[in-house]
N, C-alpha and C positions, 0 to 999 in steps of 0.2 A: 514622976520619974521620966518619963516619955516625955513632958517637956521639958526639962533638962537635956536630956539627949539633943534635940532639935535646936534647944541653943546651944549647944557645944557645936553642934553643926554648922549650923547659921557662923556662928565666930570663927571653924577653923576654913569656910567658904569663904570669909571674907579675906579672913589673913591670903588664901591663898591668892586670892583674887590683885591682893593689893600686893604682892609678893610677884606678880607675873607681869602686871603692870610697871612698877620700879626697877624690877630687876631686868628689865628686860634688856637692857644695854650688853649685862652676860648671860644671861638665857638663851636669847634669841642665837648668837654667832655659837653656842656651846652645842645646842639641838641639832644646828646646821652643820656642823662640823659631826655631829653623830650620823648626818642622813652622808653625808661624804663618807665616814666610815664605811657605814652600808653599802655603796656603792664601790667602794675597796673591797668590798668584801665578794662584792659580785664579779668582780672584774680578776678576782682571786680564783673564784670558782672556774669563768673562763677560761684562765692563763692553765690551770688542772685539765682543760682536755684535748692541751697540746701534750704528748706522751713526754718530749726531749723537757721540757718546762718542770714538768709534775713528779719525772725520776730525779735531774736534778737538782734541784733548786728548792731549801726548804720553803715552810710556810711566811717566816717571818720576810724572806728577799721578794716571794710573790707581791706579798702584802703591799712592799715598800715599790716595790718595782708599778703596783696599781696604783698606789699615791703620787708617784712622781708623774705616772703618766694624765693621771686627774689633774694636778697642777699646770702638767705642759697645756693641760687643755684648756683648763679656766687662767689660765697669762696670755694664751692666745685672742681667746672669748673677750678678753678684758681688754687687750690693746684695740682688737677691731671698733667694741663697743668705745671704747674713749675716742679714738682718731672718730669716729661719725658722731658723736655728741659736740667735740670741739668744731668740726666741716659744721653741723648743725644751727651753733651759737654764733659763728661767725657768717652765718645766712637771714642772721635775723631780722635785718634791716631790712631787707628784699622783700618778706612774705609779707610785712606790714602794709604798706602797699596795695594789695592781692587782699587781703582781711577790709580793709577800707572799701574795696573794690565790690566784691562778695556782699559786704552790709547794704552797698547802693543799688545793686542787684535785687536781692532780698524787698527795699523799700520801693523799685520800683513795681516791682510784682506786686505786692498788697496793698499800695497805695495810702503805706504809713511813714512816719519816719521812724524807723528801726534803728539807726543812729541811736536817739532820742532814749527811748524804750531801754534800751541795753544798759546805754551809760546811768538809766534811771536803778538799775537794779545791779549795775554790778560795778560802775561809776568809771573811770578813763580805762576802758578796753586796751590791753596792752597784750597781742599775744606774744611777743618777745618775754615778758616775766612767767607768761603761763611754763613756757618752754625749760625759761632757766629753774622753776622749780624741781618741776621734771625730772631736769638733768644734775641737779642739786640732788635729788635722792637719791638716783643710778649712783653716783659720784659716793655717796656716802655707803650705798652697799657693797659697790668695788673696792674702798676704801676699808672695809670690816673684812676682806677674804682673807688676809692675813690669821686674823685670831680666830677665821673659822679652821682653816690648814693647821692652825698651830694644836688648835683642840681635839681636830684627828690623828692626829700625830701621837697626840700624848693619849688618846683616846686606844689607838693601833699598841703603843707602848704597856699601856694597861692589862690590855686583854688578854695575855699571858699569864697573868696574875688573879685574874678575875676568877674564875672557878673554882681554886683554892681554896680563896677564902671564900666563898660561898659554900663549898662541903663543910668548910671551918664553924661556917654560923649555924645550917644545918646537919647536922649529924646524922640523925634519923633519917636510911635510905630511903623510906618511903618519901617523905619534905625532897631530900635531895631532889627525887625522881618529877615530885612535883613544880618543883622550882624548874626543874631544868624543861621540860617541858612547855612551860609557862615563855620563858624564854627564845624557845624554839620557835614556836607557836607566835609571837610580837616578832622576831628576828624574820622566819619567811613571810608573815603576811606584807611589812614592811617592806622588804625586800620585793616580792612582786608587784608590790605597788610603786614603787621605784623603779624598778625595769618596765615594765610593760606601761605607765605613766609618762618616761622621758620618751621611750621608743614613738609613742604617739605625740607628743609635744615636737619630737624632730621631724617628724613626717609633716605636720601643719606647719612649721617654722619652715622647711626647707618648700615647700609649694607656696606658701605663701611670698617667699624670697624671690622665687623665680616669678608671680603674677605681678607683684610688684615694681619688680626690676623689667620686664616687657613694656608695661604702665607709662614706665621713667619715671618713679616717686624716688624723690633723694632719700640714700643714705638707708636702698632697702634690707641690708644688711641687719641696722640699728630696729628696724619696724620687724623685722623677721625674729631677732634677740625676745622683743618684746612679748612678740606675741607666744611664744615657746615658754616664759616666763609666764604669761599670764594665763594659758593655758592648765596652771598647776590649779587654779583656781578653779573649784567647783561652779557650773553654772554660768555664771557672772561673767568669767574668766574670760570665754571664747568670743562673747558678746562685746566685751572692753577693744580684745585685741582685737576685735573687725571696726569698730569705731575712729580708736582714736589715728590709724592711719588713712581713713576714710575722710574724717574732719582737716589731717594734716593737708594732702591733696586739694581741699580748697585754698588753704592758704598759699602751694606753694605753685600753681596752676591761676588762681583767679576764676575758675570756670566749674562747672557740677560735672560734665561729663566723665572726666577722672577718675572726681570722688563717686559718683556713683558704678562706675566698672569696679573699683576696689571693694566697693560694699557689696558688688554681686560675687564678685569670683572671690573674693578673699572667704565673702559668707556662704560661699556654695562649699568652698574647702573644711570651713569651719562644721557646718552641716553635716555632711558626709561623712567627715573623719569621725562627731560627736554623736549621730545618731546610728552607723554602722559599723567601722572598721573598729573603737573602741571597745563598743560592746562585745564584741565580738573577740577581741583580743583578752579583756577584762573579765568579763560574763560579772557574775555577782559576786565575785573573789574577797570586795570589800566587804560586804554583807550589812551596809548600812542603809537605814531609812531612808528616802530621799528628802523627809521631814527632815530629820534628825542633820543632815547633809547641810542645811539652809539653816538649822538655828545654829549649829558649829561654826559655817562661815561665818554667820551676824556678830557671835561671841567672841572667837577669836581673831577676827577682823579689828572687832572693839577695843579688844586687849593690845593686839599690835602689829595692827593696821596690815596692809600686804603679805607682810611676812606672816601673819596668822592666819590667814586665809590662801596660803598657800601651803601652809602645815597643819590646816582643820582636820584634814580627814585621816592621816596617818598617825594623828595625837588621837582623835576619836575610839579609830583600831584598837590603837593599844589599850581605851579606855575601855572598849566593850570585852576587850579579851580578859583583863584584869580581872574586870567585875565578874565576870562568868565563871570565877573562881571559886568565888567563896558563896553559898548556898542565900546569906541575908542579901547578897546583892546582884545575884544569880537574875530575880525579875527585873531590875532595871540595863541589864544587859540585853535581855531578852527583847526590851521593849524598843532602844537600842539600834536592835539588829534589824536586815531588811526584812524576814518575816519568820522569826522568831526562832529559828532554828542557830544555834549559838554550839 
């Protein structure tokens, strides 16, 4: 009997597995268009402890009034980001040059051909395609913001209705009370992990913008976007976004001094913000493993790519809170957690 269980399980692991993976073209913009809700939903809260706001203006005009203002702001994010992608691709010619230059540098110092070596492993070096893939991805997430707005929207329109019929399905006040709880309980952890998350992602984006643009790296703007973005990413994240404008810097310099001021001050920023002012701001609110942190990223990195490694740990949450429901799955939540208090 127990291994029948285990392959039921195994079976509906995998369905689910191959279910995340395929679907991911609606999945992914439907989730993201839920954390935009959430984030309506915070800016609702806001707009409530303005008195003249909160006396008149029901819920539903807040709600709208935080979406539009969400919107104004990701059309804004999104024209800045496209005008320095296109400045970017039409600089491409330039940095090649500079990348050629850089390699000859490199081989006179080690007294190898590094030319040679490079093109042995990774065969005609072309950083212009590096770039346009790059910008081929940004291009295709900008390009999904529509159907993620569209799915808050219809997300914002629902919720009105959602409670309803949830008293509908449970009847029994106690279920009620338990559902709604449940609820609450994924809705604010979410929710603070989303405001106190972005609040630090804008403080390193915006420091990073200004060490950058002092530097004169092009187009600090786009590296600042980046790194606020890849800051969402546990671990990994903060480590990428000191990299890859550090490496940019060689190519569009010719020279290490640049790129090594970018990888100090961008990673003294990175640093500071990641080993004091977050904690700090955060403390253990997530309440997850730092284990557990790293197999999530690996997992849902896997599943889909970027975008699941930037929503590892707020899927995790909900996972650990879930489980902490119900009594058979109570220990794996437990184990889970950062130290077992659930």
């Amino acid at each position: 009997m127990n291994l029948q269980k285990t392959a039921y399980l195994l079976i509906i692991c995998i369905c689910v597995v191959v279910t995340l993976i395929y679907g991911q073209t609606i999945l992914v913009p439907f989730i993201l268009g839920l954390f935009l809700w959430f984030i309506g939903r915070e800016m609702q809260i806001a707009l409530d402890r303005i008195p003249f706001i909160k006396k008149y203006f029901p819920d539903w005009s807040k709600m709208i009034l935080s979406l539009l203002i969400i919107i104004s702001v990701l059309g804004f994010i999104s024209n800045i980001i496209t005008s320095n992608i296109n400045f970017l691709a039409q600089s491409l010619d330039k940095y090649q040059p500079n990348l050629n230059l850089i390699i000859d540098q490199l081989g006179e110092f080690s007294n190898m051909n590094v030319r040679d070596r490079l093109q042995g492993f990774t065969g005609n070096l072309e950083f212009g395609s590096i770039l346009r893939s790059l910008f081929a991805s940004l291009t295709s997430i900008i390009s999904n913001a529509f159907m993620i707005i569209l799915y808050a929207v219809f997300v914002l329109l629902e919720e009105a209705n959602f409670r309803p019929k949830l008293q509908a399905i449970f009847v029994e006040k106690g279920q009620q009370a338990k559902v709604d709880n449940l609820l609450e309980r994924i809705g604010d952890s979410i929710s603070s992990y989303l405001r106190l998350k972005t609040l630090v992602s804008v403080i390193t984006g915006a420091l990073s913008f200004f060490a950058l643009w002092m530097i004169g790296v092009d187009a600090p703007e786009f590296w600042a976007f980046l790194i606020f973005i890849l800051n969402f990413i546990p671990t990994i994240g903060s480590l990428v976004g000191t990299i890859f404008p550090a490496i940019f810097c060689l190519f569009q310099f010719g020279t290490f001094l640049p790129s090594i001021l970018v990888l100090s001050i961008v990673g003294l920023i990175q640093i500071f913000i990641g080993n004091f002012l977050e904690p700090k701001l955060m403390g253990s609110s997530m309440n997850i493993s730092p284990l557990v942190t790293i197999l999530a990223l690996s997992i849902w990195g896997g599943i889909w790519g970027v975008t699941g490694m930037i929503l590892s740990v707020p899927i995790t949450v909900v996972a650990i809170i879930i489980l902490s429901q119900f009594e058979k799955s109570k220990p794996l939540a437990i184990m889970l957690s950062e130290k077992g208090n659930i």
